[in-house]
MIVEX-108840 format. One record per residue (C-alpha): residue in three letters; residue number from 0; x, y, z. Coordinates in steps of 0.05 Angstrom, whole numbers, plus 5000, padded with zeros to 4 digits. Example, Ala and Ser with C-alpha at 12.3 -4.5 7.8 and 13.67 -1.06 7.14 Angstrom:
<sites>
<type ala | seq 0 | c1 5246 | c2 4910 | c3 5156>
<type ser | seq 1 | c1 5273 | c2 4979 | c3 5143>
</sites>
This chain:
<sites>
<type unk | seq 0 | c1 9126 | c2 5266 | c3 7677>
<type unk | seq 1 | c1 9103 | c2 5333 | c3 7697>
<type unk | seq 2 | c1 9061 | c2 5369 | c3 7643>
<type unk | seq 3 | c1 9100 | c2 5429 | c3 7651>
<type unk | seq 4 | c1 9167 | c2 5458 | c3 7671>
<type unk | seq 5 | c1 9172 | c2 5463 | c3 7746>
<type unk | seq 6 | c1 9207 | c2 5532 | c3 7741>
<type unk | seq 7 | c1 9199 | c2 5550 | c3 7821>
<type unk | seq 8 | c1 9249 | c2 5491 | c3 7826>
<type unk | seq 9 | c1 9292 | c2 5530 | c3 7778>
<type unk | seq 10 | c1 9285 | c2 5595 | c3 7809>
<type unk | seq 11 | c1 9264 | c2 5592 | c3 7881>
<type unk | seq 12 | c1 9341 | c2 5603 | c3 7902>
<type unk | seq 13 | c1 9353 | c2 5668 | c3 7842>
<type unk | seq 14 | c1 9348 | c2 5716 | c3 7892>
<type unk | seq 15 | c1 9394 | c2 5692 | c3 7928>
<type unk | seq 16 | c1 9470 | c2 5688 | c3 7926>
<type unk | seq 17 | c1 9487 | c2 5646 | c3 7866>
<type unk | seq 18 | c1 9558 | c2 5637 | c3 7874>
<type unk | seq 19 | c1 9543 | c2 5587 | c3 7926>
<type unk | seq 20 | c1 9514 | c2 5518 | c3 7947>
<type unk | seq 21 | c1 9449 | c2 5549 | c3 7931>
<type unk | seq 22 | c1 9467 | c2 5545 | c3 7853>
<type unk | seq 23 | c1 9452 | c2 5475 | c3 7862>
<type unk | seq 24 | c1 9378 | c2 5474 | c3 7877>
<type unk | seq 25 | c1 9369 | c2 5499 | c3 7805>
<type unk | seq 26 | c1 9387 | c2 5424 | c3 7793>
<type unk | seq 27 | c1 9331 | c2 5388 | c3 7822>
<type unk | seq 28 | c1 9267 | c2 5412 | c3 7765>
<type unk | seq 29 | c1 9314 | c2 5403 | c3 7711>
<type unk | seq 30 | c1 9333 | c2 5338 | c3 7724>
<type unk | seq 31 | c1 9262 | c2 5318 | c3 7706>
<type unk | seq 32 | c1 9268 | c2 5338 | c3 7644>
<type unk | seq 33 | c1 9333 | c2 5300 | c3 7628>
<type unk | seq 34 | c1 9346 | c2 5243 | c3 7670>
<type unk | seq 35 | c1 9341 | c2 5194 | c3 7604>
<type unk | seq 36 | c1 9395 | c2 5229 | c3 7570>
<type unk | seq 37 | c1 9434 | c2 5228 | c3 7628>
<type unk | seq 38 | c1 9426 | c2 5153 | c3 7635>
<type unk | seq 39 | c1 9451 | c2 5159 | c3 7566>
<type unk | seq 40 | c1 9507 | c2 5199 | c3 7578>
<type unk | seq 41 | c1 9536 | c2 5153 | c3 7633>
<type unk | seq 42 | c1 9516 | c2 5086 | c3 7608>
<type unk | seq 43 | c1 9522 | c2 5077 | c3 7539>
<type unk | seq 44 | c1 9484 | c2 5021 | c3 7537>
<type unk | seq 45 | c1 9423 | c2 5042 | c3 7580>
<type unk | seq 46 | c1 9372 | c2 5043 | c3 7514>
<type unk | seq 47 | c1 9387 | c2 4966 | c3 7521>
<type unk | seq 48 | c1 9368 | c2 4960 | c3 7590>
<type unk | seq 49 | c1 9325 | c2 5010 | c3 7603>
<type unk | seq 50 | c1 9253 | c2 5027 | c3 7569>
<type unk | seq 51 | c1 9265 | c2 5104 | c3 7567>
<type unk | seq 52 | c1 9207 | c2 5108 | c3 7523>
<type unk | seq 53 | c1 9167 | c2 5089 | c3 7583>
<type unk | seq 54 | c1 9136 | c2 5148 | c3 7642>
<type unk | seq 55 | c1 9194 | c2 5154 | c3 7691>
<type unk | seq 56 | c1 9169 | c2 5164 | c3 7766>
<type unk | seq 57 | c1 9201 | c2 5214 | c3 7806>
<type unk | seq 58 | c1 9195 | c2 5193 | c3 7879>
<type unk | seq 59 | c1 9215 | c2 5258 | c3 7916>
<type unk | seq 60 | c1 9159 | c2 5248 | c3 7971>
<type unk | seq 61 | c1 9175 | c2 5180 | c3 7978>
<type unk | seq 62 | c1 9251 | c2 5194 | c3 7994>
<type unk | seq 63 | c1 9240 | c2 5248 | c3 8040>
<type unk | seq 64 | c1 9192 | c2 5203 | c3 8083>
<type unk | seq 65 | c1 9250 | c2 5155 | c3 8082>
<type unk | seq 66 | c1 9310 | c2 5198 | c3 8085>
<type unk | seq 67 | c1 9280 | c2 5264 | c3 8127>
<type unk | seq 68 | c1 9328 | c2 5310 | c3 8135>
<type unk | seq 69 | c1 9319 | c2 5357 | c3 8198>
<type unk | seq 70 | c1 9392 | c2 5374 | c3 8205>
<type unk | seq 71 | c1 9451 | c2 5352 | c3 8239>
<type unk | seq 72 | c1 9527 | c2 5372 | c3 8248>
<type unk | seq 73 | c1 9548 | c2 5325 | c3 8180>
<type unk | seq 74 | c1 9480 | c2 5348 | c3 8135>
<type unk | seq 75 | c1 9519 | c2 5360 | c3 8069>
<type unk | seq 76 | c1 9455 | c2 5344 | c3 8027>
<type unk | seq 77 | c1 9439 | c2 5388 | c3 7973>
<type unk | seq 78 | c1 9393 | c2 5358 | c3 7909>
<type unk | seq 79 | c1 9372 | c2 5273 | c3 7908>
<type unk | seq 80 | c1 9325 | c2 5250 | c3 7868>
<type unk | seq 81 | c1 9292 | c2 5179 | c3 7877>
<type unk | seq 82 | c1 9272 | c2 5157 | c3 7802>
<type unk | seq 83 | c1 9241 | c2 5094 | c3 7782>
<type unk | seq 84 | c1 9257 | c2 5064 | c3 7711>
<type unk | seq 85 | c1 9222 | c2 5012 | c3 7672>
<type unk | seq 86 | c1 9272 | c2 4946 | c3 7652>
<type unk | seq 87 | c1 9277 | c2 4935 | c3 7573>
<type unk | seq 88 | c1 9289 | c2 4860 | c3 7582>
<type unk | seq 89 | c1 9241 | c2 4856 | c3 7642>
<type unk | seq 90 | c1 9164 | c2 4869 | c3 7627>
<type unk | seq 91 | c1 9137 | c2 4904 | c3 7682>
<type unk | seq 92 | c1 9197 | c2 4911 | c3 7714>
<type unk | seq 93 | c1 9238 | c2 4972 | c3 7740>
<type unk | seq 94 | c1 9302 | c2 4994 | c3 7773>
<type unk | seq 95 | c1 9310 | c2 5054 | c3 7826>
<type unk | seq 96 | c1 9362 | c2 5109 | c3 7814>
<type unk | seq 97 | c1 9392 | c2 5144 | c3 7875>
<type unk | seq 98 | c1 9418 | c2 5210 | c3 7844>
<type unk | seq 99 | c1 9462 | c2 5266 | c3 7883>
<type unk | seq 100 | c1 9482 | c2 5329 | c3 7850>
<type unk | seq 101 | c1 9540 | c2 5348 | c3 7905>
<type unk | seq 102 | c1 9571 | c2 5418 | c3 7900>
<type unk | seq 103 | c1 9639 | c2 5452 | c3 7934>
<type unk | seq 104 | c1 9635 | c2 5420 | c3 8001>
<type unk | seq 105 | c1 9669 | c2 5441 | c3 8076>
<type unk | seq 106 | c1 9737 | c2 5402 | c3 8082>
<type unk | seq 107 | c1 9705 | c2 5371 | c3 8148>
<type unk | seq 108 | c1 9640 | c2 5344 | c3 8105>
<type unk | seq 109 | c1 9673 | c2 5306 | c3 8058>
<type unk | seq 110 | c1 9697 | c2 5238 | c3 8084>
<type unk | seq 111 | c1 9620 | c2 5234 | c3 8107>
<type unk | seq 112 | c1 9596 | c2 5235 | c3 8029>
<type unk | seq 113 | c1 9602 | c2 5161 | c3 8024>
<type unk | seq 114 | c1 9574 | c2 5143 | c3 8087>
<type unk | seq 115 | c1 9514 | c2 5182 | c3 8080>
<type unk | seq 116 | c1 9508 | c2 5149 | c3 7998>
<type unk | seq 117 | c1 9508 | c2 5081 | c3 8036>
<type unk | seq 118 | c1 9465 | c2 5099 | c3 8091>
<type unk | seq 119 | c1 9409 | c2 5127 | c3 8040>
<type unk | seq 120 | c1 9427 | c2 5052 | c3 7993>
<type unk | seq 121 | c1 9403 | c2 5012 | c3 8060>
<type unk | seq 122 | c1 9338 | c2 5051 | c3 8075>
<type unk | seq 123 | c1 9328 | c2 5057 | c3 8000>
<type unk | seq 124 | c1 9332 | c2 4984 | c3 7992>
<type unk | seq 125 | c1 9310 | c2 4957 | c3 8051>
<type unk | seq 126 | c1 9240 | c2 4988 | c3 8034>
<type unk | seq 127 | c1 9234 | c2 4964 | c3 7958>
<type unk | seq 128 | c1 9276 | c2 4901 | c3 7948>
<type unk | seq 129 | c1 9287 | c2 4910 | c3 7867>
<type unk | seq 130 | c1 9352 | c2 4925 | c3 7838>
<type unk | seq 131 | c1 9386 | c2 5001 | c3 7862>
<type unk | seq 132 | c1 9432 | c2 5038 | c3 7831>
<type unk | seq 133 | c1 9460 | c2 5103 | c3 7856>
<type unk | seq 134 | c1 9496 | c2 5162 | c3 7822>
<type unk | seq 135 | c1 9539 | c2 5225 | c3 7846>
<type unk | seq 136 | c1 9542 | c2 5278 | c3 7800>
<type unk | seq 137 | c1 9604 | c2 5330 | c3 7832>
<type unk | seq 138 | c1 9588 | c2 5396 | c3 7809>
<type unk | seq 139 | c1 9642 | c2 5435 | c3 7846>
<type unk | seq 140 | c1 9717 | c2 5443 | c3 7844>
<type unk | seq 141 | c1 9733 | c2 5394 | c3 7895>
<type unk | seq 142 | c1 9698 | c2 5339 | c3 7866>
<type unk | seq 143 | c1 9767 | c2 5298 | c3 7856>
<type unk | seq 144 | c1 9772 | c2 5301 | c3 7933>
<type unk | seq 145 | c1 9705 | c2 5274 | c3 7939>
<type unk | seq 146 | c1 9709 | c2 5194 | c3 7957>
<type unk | seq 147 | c1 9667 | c2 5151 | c3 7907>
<type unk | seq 148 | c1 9646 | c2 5090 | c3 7959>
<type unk | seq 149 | c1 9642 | c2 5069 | c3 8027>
<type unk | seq 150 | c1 9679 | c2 5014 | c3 8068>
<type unk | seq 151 | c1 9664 | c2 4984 | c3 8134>
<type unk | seq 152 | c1 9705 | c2 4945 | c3 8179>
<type unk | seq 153 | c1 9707 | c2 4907 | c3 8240>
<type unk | seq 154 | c1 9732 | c2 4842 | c3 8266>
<type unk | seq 155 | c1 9707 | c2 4790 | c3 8210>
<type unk | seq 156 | c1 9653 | c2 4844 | c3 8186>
<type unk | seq 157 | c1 9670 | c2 4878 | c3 8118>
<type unk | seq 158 | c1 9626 | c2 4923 | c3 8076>
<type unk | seq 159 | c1 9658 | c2 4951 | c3 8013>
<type unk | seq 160 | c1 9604 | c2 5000 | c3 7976>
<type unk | seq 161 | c1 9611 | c2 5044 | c3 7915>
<type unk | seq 162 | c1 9572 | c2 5080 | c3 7866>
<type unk | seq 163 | c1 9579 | c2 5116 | c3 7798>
<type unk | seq 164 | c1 9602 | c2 5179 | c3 7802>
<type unk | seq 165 | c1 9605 | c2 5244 | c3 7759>
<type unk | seq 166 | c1 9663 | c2 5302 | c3 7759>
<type unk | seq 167 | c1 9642 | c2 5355 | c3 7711>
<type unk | seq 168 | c1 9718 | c2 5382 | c3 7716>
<type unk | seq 169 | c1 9731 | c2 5311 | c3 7676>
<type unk | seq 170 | c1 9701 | c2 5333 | c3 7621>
<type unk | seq 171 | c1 9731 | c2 5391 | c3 7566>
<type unk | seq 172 | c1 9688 | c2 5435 | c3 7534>
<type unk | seq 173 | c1 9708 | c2 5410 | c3 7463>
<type unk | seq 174 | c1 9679 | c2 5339 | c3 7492>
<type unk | seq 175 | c1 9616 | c2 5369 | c3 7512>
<type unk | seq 176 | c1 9594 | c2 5412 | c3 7458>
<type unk | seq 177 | c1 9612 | c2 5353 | c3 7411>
<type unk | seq 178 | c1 9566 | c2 5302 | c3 7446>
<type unk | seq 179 | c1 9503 | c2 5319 | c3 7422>
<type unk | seq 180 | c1 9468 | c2 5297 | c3 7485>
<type unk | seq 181 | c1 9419 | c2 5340 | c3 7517>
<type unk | seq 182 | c1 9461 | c2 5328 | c3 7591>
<type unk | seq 183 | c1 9522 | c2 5357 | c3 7567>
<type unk | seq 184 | c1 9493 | c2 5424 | c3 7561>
<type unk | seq 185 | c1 9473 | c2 5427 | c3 7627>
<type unk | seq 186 | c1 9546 | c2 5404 | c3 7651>
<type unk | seq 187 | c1 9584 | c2 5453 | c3 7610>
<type unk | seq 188 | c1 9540 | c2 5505 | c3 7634>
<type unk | seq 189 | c1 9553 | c2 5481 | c3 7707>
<type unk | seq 190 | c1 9634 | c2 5487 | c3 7680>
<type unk | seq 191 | c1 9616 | c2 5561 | c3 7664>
<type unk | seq 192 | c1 9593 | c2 5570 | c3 7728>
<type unk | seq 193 | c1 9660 | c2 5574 | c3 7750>
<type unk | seq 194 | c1 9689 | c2 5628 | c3 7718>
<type unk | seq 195 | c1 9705 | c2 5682 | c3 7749>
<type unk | seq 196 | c1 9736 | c2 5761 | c3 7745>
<type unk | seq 197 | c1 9711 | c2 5816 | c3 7713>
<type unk | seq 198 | c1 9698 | c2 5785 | c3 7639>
<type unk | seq 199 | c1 9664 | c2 5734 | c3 7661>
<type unk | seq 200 | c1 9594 | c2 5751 | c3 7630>
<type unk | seq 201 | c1 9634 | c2 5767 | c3 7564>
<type unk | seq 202 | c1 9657 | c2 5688 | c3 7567>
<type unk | seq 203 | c1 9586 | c2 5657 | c3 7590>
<type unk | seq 204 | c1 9556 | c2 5703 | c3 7526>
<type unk | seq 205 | c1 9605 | c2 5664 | c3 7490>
<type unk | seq 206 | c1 9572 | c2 5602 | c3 7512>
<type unk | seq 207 | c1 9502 | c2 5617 | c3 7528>
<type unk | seq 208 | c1 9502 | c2 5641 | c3 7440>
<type unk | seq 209 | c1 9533 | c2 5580 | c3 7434>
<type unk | seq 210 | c1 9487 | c2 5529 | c3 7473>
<type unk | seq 211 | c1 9424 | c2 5563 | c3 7457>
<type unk | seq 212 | c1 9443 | c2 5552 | c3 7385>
<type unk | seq 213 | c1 9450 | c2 5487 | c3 7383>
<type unk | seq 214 | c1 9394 | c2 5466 | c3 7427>
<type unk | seq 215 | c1 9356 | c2 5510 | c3 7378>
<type unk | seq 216 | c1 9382 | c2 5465 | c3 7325>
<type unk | seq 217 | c1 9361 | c2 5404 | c3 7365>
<type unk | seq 218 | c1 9283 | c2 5429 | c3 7367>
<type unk | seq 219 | c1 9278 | c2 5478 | c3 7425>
<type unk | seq 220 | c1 9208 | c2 5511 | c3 7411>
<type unk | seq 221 | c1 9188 | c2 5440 | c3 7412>
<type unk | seq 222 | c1 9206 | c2 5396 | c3 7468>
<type unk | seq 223 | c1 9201 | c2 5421 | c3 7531>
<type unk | seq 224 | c1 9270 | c2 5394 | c3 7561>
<type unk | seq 225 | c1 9300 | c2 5435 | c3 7512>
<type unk | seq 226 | c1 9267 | c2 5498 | c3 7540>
<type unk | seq 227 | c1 9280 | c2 5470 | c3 7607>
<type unk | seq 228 | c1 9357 | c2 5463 | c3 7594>
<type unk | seq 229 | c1 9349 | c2 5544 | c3 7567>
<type unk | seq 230 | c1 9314 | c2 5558 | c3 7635>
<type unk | seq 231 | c1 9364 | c2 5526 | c3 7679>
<type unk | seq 232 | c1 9423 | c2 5565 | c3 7632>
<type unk | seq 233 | c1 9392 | c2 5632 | c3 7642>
<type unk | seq 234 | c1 9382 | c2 5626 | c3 7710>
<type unk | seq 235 | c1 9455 | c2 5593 | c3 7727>
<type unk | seq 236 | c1 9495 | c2 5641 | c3 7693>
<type unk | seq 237 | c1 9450 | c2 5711 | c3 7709>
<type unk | seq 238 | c1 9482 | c2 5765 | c3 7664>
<type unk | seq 239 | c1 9475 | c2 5835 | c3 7703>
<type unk | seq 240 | c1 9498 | c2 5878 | c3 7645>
<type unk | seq 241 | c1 9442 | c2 5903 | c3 7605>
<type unk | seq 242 | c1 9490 | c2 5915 | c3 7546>
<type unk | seq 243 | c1 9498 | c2 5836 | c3 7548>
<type unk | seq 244 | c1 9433 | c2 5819 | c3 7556>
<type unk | seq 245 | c1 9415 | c2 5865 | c3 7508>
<type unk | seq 246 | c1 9473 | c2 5839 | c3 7464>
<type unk | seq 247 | c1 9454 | c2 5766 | c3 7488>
<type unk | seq 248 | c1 9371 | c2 5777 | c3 7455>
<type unk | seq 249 | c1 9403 | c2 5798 | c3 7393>
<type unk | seq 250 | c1 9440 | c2 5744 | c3 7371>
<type unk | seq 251 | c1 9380 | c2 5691 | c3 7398>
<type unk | seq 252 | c1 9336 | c2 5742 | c3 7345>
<type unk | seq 253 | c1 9389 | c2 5728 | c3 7293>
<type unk | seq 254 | c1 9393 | c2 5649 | c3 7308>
<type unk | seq 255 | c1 9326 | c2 5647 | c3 7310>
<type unk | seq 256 | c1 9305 | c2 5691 | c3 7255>
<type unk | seq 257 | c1 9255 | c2 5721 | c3 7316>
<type unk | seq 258 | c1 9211 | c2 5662 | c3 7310>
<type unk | seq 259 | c1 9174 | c2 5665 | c3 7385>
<type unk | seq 260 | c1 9238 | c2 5680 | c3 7423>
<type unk | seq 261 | c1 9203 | c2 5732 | c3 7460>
<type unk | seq 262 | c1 9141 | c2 5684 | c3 7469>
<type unk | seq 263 | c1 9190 | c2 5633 | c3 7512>
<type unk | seq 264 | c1 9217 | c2 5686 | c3 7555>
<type unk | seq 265 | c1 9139 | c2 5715 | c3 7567>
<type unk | seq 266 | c1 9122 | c2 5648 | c3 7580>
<type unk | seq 267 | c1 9180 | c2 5629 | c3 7623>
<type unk | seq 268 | c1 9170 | c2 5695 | c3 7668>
<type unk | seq 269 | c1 9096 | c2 5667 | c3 7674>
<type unk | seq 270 | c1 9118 | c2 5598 | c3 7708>
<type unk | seq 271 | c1 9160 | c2 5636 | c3 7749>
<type unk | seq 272 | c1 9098 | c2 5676 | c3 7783>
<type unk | seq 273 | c1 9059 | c2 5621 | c3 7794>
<type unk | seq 274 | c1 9102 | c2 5566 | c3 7809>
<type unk | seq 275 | c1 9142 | c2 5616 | c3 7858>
<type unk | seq 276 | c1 9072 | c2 5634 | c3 7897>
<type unk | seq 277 | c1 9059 | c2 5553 | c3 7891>
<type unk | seq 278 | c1 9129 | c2 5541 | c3 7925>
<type unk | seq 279 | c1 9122 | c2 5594 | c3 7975>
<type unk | seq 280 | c1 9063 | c2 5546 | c3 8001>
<type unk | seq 281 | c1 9097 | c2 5483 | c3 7998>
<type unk | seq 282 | c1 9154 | c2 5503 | c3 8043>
<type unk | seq 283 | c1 9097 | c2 5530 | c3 8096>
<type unk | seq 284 | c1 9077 | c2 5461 | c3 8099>
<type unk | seq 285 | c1 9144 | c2 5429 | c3 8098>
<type unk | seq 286 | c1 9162 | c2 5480 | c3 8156>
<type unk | seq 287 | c1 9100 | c2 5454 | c3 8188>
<type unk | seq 288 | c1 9106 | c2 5386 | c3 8187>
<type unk | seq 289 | c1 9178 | c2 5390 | c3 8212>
<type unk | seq 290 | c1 9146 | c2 5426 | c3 8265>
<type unk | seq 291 | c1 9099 | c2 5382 | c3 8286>
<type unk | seq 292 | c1 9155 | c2 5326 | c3 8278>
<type unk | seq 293 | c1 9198 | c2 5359 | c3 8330>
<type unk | seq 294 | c1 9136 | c2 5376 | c3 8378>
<type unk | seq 295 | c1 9117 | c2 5306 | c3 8376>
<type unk | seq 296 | c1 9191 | c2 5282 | c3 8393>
<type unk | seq 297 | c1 9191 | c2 5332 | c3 8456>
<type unk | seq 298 | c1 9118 | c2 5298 | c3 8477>
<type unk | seq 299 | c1 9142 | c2 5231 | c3 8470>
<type unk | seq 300 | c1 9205 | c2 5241 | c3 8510>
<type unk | seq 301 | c1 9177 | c2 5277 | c3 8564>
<type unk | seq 302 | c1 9109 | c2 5242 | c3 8578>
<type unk | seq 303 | c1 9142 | c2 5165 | c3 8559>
<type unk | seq 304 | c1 9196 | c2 5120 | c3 8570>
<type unk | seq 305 | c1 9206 | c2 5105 | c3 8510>
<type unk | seq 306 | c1 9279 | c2 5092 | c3 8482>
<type unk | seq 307 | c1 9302 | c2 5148 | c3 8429>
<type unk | seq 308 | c1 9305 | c2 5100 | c3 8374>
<type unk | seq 309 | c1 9235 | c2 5081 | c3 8385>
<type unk | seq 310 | c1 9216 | c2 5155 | c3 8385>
<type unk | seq 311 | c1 9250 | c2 5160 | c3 8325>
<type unk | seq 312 | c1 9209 | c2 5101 | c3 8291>
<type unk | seq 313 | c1 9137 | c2 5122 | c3 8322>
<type unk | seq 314 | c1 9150 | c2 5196 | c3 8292>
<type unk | seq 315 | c1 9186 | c2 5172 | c3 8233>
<type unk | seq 316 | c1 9246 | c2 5213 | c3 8243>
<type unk | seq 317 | c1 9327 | c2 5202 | c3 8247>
<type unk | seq 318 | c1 9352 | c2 5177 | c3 8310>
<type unk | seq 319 | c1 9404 | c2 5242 | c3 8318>
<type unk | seq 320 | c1 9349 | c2 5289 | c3 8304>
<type unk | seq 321 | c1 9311 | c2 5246 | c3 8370>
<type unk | seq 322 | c1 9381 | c2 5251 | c3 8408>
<type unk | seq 323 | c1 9382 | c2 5327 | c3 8391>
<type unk | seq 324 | c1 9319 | c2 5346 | c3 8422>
<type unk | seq 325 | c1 9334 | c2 5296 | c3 8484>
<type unk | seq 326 | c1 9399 | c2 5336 | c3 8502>
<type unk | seq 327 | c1 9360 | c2 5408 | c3 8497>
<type unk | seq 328 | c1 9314 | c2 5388 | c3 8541>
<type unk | seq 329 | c1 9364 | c2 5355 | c3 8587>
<type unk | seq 330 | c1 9403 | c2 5426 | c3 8587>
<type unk | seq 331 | c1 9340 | c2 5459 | c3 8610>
</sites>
């Protein structure tokens, strides 16, 4: 587990229009923080099978190796997590989660959701050979229209696939705010992210009050997911009024009788500095080694003969983003 919120995963899309797919990046540092409870909240018995007492092990650098993502006409990707989880029943084993957090998606995208869930099971699998779950948590309105497996067919061949999936518009706000998990915080303030009109930041006050209070109930100046779940709120549902914000402060002062509210929002605007200049560097090198990845392709296909999927194995690569290149250079 990290040792501290990873708020540039929280924040690094803030600036930047909120209203659309780029609300779900905020996703992917939170879900550190509370992938047991939402383990919980879709298995009820995962405390039986699962040791989520244990370290869980977030393989983000491992699934981008196997799963890069360059682009491509069907690239509806948006937050996955790789997570590895220790078996209750099984000492020293442990079970990988594939986890999507999907948002509003282009009518055109959808019926390639599926495919793409069973295309990431086969490399996932193929590469560890230990028991592989994957999850699809729908965080838009169209998540009803989103398909929740895969089939293949052809002559004798058959391949039916499907994998748990999650549609925050299944669950009310009475459920949520009566569950006492930690997880359905996070998806009723997803549901307030869709709100709109002109009161909307009267309604997410509403909310926010009510949220903050009871995960100040649960312990928030204490655990760290807690404050994580606060992060991820604040930075979901923005308020732009000052008389809100103002109006929001005041009833956090009166919940928490002023005991180091201002302390977490110091500290919080802290994390954000560094871990913002601390992203800023990471995506230089991600930028370079895709770089380098697509200068190497271009080398290999115009100094070799090499076939393009064994271009796309030497450089480690998918074959389309190989195929790609090949046809701009062809069209030179």
């Amino acid at each position: 587990m990290v040792n501290r919120i990873r708020t540039a995963e929280l924040v690094c899309f803030v600036r930047c229009d909120l209203m659309g797919h780029n609300r779900d990046i905020l996703w992917k540092g939170l879900l550190e923080w509370v992938f047991d409870d939402l383990l919980r909240f879709l298995f009820p018995e995962a405390d039986q099978v699962f040791d989520l007492q244990a370290p869980l092990s977030f393989m983000d650098k491992e699934l981008a190796r196997l799963c890069p993502e360059p682009g491509g006409e069907h690239t509806v990707r948006f937050v996955d997590k790789l997570v590895k989880v220790e078996l209750k029943k099984k000492p020293g084993g442990s079970a990988l989660f594939h986890l999507e957090v999907q948002g509003r998606t282009k009518a055109k995208d959808r019926p390639f959701f599926g495919e793409r869930m069973f295309h990431y099971f086969n490399l996932i699998f193929a590469q560890y050979r230990q028991p592989l779950a994957a999850v699809a948590i729908f965080t838009g309105g169209d998540g009803h229209l989103l398909p929740g497996g895969y089939s293949y067919s052809f002559m004798d061949t058959r391949i039916p696939y499907s994998y748990k999936t999650m549609n925050i518009a299944d669950y009310s706000d009475e459920e949520l705010i009566a569950s006492g998990n930690p997880f359905s915080y996070v998806l009723l303030t997803a549901k307030l992210g869709w709100i709109q009109g002109k009161s909307r930041e009267q309604r997410w006050l509403e909310r926010k009050v009510l949220i903050f209070k009871k995960l100040f109930e649960q312990g928030l100046f204490e655990q760290r997911k807690l404050q994580a779940i606060l992060i991820f709120m604040e930075h979901y549902l923005p308020f732009k009024s000052k008389k809100i914000i103002r109006n929001f402060r005041e009833q956090v002062d009166q919940i928490t009788g002023k005991k180091n509210t201002m302390d977490i929002f110091e500290q919080v605007a802290e994390w954000q500095k560094q871990d913002l200049r601390e992203e800023g560097r990471n995506m230089g090198l991600q930028e370079g080694l895709l770089k380098g990845q697509e200068q190497s392709v271009r080398n290999l296909l115009s100094n070799t003969k090499f076939s393009v999927e064994k271009i796309a194995s030497l450089v480690e690569v998918p074959v389309d983003f190989v195929e790609k290149i090949k046809a701009e250079l062809s069209a030179k």
